[in-house]
Backbone as CSV, one residue per row, in Angstrom:
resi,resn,N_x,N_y,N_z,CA_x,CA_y,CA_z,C_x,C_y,C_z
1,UNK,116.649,66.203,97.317,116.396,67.237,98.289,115.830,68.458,97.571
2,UNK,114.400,69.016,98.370,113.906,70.202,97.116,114.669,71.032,98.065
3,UNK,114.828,72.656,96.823,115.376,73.758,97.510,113.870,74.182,98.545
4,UNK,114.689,75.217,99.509,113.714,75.864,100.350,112.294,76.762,100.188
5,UNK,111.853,76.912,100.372,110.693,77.546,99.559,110.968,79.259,99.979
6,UNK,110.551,79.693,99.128,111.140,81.613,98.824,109.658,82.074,99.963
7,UNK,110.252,82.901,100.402,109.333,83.722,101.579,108.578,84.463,100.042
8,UNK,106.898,84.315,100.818,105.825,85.285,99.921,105.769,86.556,100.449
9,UNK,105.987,87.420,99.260,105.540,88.516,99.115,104.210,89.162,99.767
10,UNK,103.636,89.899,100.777,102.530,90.747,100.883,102.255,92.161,100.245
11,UNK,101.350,92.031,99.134,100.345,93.101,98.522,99.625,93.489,99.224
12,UNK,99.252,94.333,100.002,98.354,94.697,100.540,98.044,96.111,99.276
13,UNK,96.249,95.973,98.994,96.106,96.964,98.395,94.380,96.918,98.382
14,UNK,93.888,98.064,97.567,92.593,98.303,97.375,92.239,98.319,96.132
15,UNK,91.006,97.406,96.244,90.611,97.078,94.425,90.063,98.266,93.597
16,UNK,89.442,99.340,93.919,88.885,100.281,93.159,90.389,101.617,93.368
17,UNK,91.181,101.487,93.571,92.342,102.183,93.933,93.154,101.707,92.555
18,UNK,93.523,102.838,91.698,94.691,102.975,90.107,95.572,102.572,90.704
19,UNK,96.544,103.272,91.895,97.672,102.995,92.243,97.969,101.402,92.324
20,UNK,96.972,100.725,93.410,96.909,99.141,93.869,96.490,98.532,92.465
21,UNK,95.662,99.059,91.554,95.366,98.368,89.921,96.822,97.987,89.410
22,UNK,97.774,99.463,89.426,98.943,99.560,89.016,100.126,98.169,89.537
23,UNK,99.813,98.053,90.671,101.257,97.043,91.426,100.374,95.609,90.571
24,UNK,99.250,95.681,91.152,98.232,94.164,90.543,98.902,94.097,89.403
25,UNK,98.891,94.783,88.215,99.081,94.547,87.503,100.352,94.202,86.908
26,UNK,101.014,94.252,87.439,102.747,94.034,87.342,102.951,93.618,88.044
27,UNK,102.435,92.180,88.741,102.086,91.007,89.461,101.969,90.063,88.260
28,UNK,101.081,89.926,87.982,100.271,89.558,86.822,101.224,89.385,85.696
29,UNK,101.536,90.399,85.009,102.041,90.766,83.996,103.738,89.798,83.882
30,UNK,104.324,89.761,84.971,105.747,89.292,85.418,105.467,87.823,86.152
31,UNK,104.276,87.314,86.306,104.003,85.945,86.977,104.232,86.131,87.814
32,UNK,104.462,86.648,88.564,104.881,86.465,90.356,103.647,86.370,90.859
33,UNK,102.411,85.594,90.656,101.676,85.494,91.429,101.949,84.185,92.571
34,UNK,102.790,83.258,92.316,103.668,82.091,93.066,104.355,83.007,94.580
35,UNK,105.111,83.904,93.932,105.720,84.813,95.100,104.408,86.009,95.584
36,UNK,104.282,86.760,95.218,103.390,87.496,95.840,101.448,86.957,96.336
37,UNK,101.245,87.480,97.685,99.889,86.625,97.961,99.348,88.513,98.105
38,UNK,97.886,88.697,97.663,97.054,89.625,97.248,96.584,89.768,98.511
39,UNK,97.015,90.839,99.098,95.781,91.355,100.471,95.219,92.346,100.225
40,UNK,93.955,91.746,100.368,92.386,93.265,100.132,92.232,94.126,101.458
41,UNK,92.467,95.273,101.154,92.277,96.371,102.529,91.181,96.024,102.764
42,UNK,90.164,95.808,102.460,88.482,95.785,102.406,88.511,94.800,103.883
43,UNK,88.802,94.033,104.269,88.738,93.257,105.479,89.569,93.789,106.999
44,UNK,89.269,93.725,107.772,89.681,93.867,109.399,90.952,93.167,109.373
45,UNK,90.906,91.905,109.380,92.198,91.076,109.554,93.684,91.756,108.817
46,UNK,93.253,91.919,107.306,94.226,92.286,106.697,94.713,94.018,106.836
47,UNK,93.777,94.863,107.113,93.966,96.375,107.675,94.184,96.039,108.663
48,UNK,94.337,95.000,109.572,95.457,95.261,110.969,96.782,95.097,110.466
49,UNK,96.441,93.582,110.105,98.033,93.736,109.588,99.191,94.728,108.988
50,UNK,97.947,94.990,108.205,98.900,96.422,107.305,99.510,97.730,108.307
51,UNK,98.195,98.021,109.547,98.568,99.000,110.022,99.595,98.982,110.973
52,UNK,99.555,97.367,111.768,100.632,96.783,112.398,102.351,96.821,111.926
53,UNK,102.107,97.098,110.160,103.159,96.906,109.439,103.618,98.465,109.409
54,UNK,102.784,99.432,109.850,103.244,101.110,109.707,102.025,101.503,108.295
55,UNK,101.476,100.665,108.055,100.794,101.365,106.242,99.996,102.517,106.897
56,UNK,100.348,103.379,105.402,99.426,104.181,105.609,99.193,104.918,104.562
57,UNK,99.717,104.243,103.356,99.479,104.328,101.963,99.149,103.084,100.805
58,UNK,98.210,102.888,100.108,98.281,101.885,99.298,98.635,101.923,97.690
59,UNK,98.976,101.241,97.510,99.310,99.436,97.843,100.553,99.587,98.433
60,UNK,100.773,98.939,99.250,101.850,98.590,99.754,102.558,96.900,100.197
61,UNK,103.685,96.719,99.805,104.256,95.739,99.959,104.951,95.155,100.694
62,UNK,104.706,93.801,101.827,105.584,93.768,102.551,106.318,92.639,102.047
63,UNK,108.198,92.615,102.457,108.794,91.396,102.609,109.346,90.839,103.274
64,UNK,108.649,90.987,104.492,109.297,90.134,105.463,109.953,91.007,106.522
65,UNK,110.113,92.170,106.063,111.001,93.231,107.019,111.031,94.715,106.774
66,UNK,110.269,95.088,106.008,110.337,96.789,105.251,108.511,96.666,104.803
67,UNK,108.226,97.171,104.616,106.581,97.916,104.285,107.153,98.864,102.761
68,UNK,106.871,98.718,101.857,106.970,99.608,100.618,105.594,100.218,100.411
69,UNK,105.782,101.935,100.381,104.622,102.160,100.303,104.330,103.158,98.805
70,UNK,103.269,102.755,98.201,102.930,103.419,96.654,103.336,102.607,95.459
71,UNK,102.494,102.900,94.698,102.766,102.261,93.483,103.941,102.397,92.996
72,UNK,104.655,102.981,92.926,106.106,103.273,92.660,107.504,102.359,93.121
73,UNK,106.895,102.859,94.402,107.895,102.209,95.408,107.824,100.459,95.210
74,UNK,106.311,100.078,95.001,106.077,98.891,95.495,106.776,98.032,94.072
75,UNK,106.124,98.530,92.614,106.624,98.565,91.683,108.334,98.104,91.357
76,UNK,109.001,99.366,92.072,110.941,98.940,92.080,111.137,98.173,93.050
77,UNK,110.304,97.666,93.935,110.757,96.447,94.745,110.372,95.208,94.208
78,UNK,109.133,94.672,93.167,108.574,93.325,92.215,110.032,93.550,91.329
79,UNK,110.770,94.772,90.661,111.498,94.947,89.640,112.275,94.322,90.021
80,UNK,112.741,94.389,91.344,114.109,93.774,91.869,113.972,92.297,91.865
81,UNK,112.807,92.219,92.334,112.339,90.100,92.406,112.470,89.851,90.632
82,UNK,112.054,90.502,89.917,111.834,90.131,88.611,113.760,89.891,88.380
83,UNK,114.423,91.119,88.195,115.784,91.489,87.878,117.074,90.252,88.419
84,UNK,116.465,90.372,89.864,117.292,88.988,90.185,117.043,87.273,90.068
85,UNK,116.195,87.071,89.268,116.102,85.962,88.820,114.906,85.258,89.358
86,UNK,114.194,85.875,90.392,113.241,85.603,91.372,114.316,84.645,92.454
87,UNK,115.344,84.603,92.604,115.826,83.943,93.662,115.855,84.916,95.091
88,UNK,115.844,85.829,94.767,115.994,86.725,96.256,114.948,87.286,96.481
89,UNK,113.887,87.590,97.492,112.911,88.232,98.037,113.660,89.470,98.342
């Protein structure tokens, strides 16, 4: 029996944007590219979503139930996926 599969992470961010460079990169850096999926503001589909989600800062992260907004913020929320073993979203 496999375990359940871990709810993905939403990045929503902008590619010429330091802040969204910043979360990318500590994506990357920690492997969570398995858990986290990359959304480009640059498209309609994904700026609804985001705005649907309350954004109104980037990068921002959703998981399933909260919107994290700024590099900072988005940052101590990957820390926490990293910290707990990646078992908890």
């Amino acid at each position: 029996m496999s375990a359940p599969e871990s709810p993905v992470l939403e990045l929503f961010h902008r590619i010429a944007d330091p802040p969204s460079a910043t979360a990318r990169r500590f994506v990357t850096d920690h492997a969570l590219e398995d858990r986290v999926r990359f959304r480009n503001l640059t498209y309609a589909e994904v700026e609804k979503d985001w705005l649907e989600r309350g954004g109104h800062t980037s990068p921002a992260l959703w998981d399933g139930a909260r919107l994290y907004q700024g590099a900072e913020a988005v940052v101590a929320r990957l820390l926490a996926v990293v910290n707990l073993g990646r078992d908890d979203s």
